[in-house]
N, C-alpha and C positions, 0 to 999 in steps of 0.2 A: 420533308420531315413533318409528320402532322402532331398536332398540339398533344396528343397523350404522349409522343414517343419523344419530347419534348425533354434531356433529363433535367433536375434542378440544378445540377452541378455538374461542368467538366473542366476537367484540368487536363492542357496539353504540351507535352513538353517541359513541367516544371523541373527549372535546374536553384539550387539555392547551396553557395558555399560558405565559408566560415573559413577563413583563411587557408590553411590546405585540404579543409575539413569539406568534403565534395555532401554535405548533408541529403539533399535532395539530388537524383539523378534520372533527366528525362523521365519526369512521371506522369502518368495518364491515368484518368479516374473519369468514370462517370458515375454518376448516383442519380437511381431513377427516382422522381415524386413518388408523394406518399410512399415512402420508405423507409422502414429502419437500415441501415446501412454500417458494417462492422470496418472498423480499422486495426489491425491485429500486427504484431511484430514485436523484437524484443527491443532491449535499451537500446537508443544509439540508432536503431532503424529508421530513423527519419520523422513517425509519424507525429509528434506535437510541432515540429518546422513545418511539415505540410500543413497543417491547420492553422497556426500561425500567419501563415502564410495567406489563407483565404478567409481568418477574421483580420487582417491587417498589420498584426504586428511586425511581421517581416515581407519584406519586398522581395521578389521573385530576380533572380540572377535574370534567368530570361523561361518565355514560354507563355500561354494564354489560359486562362480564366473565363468560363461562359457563364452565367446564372440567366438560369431560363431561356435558354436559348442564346442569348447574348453576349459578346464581348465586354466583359469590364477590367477598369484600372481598379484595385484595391489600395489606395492609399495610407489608411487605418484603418481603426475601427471602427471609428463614425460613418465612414465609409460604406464599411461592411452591416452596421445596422441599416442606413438607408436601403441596403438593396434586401435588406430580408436573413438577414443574416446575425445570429446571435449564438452566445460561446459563453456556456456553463463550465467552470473553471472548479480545475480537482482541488484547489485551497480554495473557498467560496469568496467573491469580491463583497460581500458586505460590511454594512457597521453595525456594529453592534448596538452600541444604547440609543440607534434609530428604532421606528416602528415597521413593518411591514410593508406598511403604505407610505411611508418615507423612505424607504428604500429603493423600491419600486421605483416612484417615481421620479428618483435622484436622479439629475443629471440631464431631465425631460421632464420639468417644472410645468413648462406652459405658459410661463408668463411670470410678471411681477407679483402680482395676486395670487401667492401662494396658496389663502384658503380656496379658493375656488378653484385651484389647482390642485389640491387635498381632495377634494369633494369629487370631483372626473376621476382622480384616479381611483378612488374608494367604489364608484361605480361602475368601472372598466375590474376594478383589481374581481370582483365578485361574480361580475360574468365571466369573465377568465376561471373563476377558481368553479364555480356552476359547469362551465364546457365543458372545464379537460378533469372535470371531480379531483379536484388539488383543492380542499377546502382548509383557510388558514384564518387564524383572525386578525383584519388590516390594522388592529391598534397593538397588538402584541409587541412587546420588545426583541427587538432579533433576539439576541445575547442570551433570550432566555429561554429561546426555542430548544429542540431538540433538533440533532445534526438533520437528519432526514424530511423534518420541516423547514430548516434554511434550504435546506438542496432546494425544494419547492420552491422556496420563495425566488433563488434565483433563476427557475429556467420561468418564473411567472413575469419576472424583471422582464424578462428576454421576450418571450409574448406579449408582454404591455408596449414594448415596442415594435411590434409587428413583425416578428421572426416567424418569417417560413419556412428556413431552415436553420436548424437547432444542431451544435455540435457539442458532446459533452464529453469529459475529459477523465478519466476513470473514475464514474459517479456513485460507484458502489464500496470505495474503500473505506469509507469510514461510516455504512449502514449497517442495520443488522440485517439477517437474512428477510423477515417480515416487509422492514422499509425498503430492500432490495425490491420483493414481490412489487409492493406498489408500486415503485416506480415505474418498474415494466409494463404493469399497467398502464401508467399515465403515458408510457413511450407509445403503447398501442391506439390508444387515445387518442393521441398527436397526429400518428399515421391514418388512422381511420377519418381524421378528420380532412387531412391532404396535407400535414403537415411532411415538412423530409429530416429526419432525424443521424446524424455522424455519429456512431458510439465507436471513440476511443478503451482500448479495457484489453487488458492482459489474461482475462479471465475468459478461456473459452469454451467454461457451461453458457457464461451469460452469453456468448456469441450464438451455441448453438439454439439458445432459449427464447432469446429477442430480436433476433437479426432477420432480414429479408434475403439481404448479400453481404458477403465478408473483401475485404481487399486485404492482403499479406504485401507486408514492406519487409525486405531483408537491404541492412546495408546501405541504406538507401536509396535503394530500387523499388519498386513495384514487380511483385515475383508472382502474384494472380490475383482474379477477381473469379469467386465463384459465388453461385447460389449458393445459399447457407442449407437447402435439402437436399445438395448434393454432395457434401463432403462430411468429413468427420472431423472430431479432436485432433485423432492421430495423424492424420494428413491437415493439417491447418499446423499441427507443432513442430511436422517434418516441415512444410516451407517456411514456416517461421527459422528454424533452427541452421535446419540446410542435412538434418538427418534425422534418423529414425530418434526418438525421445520415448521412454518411458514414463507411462501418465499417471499410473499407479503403484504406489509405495509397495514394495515387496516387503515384505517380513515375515518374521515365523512368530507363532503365540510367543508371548512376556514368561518370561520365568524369574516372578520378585523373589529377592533376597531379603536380608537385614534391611530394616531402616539406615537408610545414610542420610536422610535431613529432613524434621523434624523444625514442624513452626506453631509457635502456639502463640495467643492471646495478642498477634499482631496489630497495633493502629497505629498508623505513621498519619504525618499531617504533610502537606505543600509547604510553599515556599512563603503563602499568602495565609498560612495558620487553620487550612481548612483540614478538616481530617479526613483523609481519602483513601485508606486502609482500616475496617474498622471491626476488629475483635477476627483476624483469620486464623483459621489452624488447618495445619494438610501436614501430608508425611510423604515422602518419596521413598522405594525403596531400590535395592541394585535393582540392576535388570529390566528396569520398568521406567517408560517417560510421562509423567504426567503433566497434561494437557492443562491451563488454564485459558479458557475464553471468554469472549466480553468485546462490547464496544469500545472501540480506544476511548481512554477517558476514563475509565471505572475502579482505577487504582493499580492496575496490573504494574505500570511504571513506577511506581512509587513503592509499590512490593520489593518488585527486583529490585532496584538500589537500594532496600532497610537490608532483605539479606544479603545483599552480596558486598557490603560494606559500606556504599556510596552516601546514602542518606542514613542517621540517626531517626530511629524511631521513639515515638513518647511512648513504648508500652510491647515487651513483646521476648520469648525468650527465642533459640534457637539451637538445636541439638546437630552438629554435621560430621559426622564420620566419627564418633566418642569424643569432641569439644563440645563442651557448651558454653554459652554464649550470651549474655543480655543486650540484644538489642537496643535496648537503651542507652546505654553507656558507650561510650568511645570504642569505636572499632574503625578499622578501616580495610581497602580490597586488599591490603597489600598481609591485612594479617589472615583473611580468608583466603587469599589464595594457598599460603602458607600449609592450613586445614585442610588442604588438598578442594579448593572448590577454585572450577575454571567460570568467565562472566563473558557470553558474547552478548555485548548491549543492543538496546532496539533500535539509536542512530548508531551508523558506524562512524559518522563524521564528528560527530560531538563529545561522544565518548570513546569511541575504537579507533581511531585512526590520527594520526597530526598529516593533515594530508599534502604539509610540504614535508614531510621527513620523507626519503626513500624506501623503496620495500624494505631493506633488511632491517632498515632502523624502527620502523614499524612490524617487524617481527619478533619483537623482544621486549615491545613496550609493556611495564608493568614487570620482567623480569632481567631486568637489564642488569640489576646485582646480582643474577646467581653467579657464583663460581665456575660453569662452564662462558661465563660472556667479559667476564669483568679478572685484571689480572692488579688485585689492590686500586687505587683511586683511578684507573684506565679502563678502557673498554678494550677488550679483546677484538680488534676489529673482523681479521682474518674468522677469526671462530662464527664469531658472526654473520659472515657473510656466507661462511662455508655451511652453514648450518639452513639460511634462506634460502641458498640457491637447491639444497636437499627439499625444501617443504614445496619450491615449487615446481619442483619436478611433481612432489609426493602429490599434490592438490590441482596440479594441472594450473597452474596461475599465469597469465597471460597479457602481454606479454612478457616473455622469464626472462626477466631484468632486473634483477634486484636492487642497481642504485637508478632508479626509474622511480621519481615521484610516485604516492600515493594517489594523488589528485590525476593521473593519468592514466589511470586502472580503469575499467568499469564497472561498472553498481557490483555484478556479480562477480567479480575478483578482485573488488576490495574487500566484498566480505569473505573469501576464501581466506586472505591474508590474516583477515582478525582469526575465521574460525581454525585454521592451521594452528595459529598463535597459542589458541586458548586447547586445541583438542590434543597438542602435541608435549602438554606438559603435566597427559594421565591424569587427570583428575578424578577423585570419586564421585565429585557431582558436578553437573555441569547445568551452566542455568545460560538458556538462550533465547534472546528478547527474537521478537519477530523475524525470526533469519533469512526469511526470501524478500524483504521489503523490497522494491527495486530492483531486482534481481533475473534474468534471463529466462529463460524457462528452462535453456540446458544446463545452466545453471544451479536452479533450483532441484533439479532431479537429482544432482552430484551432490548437494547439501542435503536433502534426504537421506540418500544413504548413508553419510558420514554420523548423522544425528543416531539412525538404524545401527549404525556399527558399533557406538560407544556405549549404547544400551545395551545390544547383546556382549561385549566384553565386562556388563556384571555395572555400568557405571550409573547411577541416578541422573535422569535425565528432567530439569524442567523446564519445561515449553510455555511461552506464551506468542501468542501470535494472535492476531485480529481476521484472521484471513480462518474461517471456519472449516472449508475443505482439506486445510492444512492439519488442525487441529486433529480431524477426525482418521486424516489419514494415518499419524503417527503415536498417535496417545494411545496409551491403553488403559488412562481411567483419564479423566475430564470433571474438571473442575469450573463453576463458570462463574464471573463476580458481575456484579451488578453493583452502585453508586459504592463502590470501596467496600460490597459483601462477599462473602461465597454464598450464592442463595439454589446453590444443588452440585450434586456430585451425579458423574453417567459411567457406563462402562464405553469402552471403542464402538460400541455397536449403539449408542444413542443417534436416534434419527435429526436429519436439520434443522426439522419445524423444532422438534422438542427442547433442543441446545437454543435454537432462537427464542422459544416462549420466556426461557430462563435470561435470554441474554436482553430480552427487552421490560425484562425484570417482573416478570409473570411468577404468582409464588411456586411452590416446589409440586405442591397437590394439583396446582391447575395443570401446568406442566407437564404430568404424569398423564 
């Protein structure tokens, strides 16, 4: 084997379980140097165990590990940084009211002599940021960065400690499209330079955008490894899936009706007294889903809960299906629902789900007193359960068990169970926080069309989602906030760059 054909990384035979849970199954990976290198699958497919696995956090049932041609034991992570090995994490590990260069160098001082510990790293940190054009300032305060500058700062963490191979962990979900571009850049960067880069990511434009080679885990298997110029979307989401997948939302043009909700003069504040909704107005009408996008963070969550009952807002009225409403004033979901407005929230776990109650008992949360579930101070049990085991036929929810804990669904059939919940009790408007978060890809195409279906039955649909492909695929007008603004309005036919100028708060005329 001569030194170029040499890969960075192979894994042979990784087996890893989790009590009857067979996570990892005989897997085999090579990853050639200087490469971007794709890891692609849905929930549950094993792939953050397998990484896990080669930054240290999990120990391998049995099977072998080469870096650089070599046998090694991965013990942790310390482990895994001696051998060149470093792992940007999809919640970022830093601290906040550190600096840059206290960050950095946390953890890999140098010595007692912090200042002159300070001063190496402020001089490493700059040629680092010079190589790979990741330019930051080393005294800035994390906390006060912008998301897509932390990212920076940590894969710069990760090269101040001599990582040659870089594993990152869906690094684009909380970018905008712009800091998406860069980063890619800076991936390319890494590889030109001989770096070997692992991108984890559910997202496979970026796979076919940035990759060298892709590997598909199904199940926890290893189901291929191809060049990424030789395949497609379609054939990367059928081995993901195990079947054909449609990638593109089907719809016919919008046909709006009446206004069914109506928001004016909104400004809600946090929990910490900051105002992070400030002065909104939009209008939904039947037949029509309008899109709101933005980087998480920009107020979209503090929206949904002013209308949809959850948070009290300081300022704001709201018009929904001929109620109106002040905002301000004491309301809560249980009298919106009431108004005919359904709420599938952006966690499901926090707010949609109690995920030790059983399916049926989480199929009725929030309408557990109507009349068809409740017979005077009792629950109607029979009706209930008779009534779950109908939606999951109706929704395909799996597996169809209705007194089967919440907590042992997955991503994407817990949220069937909420969107069932909320789309099964006709609403006029429906307002759905991020609805594929987590979610399958087969999954996500079946939650597509339910969102497509309740629109075309005449219902106001609002959308928020952080995931911009989504956005574009489903809206057919798009709204996009910026620090708690709406700072433009597009039709479905607004281009990426343009939605992104606005989403990283570019005014409206530049934008144009």
């Amino acid at each position: 084997m001569t030194e170029q054909s040499v890969p960075a990384i192979e894994l042979s035979g990784i087996n890893k379980s989790f009590g009857p849970v067979h996570a990892n199954k005989d897997i085999n990976l090579r990853v050639g140097k200087g490469s971007i290198h794709g890891i692609v699958g849905e929930n549950g497919a094993g792939k953050s165990t397998l990484m896990s696995i080669l930054y240290g956090f999990y120990h391998a049932d049995s099977g072998e590990i080469h870096v650089d041609g070599k046998s090694v034991h991965i013990t942790d992570s310390k482990r895994a940084i001696e051998l060149g090995i470093g792992m940007v994490h999809q919640h970022f590990m830093l601290v906040d009211p550190f600096t840059v260069v206290e960050n950095v160098m946390l953890g890999a001082e140098g010595g007692a002599m912090l200042n002159k510990g300070i001063d190496q790293a402020r001089t490493e940190l700059k040629r680092l940021a010079d190589e790979y054009d990741m330019k930051v300032d080393p005294d800035a305060v994390v906390g006060e960065l912008s998301v897509g500058l932390q990212q920076r700062v940590e894969i710069l963490k990760a090269l101040y400690r001599g990582a040659d191979i870089l594993i990152l962990d869906e690094p684009t979900g909380v970018l905008t499209p712009a800091e998406a571009d860069h980063l890619f850049r800076i991936l390319r960067v890494l590889r030109d330079q001989g770096k070997t880069v692992l991108l984890i990511t559910h997202k496979l434009r970026e796979i076919m955008d940035v990759t060298d080679a892709v590997s598909v885990m199904r199940r926890g298997e290893m189901v291929s490894s191809l060049k990424t110029a030789d395949t497609s979307m379609a054939e990367l989401a059928e081995l993901m899936v195990g079947r054909s997948v449609l990638l593109e939302v089907d719809k016919k043009p919008a046909e709006p009706g009446e206004v069914l909700l109506r928001v004016e003069n909104l400004n809600v504040k946090d929990e910490r007294g900051v105002m992070r909704v400030k002065d909104v107005n939009f209008e939904v009408r039947a037949g029509e889903i309008l899109g709101i996008a933005g980087v998480s963070g920009n107020g979209q969550s503090e929206l949904l809960e002013a209308i949809s009952g959850i948070r009290r807002a300081q300022t704001g009225t709201m018009d929904l299906a001929g109620d109106h409403v002040d905002l301000s004033h004491s309301h809560n979901a249980g009298q919106m629902r009431q108004m005919g407005m359904s709420h599938v929230p952006e966690d499901r776990h926090r707010m949609g789900l109690v995920t030790s109650f059983a399916e049926y008992e989480n199929s009725i949360l929030g309408y557990h007193r109507e009349p068809e579930y409740s017979k005077g101070w009792f629950l109607d049990l029979k009706a209930i359960r008779s009534e779950a085991e109908h939606r999951i036929q109706k929704y395909d929810i799996r597996p169809p068990n209705p007194d089967l804990k919440a907590a042992k669904f997955s991503g994407g059939n817990q949220q069937k169970i909420v969107l069932a919940r909320e789309i099964e009790r006709d609403p006029d408007v429906l307002l759905v926080g991020q609805p594929t978060r987590g979610v399958d890809i087969g999954a996500i195409e079946y939650i597509h069309k339910r969102i497509i279906e309740m629109r075309d039955a005449g219902k106001a649909v609002l959308l928020v989602s952080v995931e911009l492909d989504e956005i574009r695929s489903l809206s057919d007008r798009i709204i996009v906030m910026f620090d708690g603004q709406v700072v433009g309005e597009r039709g479905a036919d607004a281009s990426e760059g343009e939605l992104g100028l606005l989403m990283a708060g570019v005014n409206e005329e530049h934008a144009a």
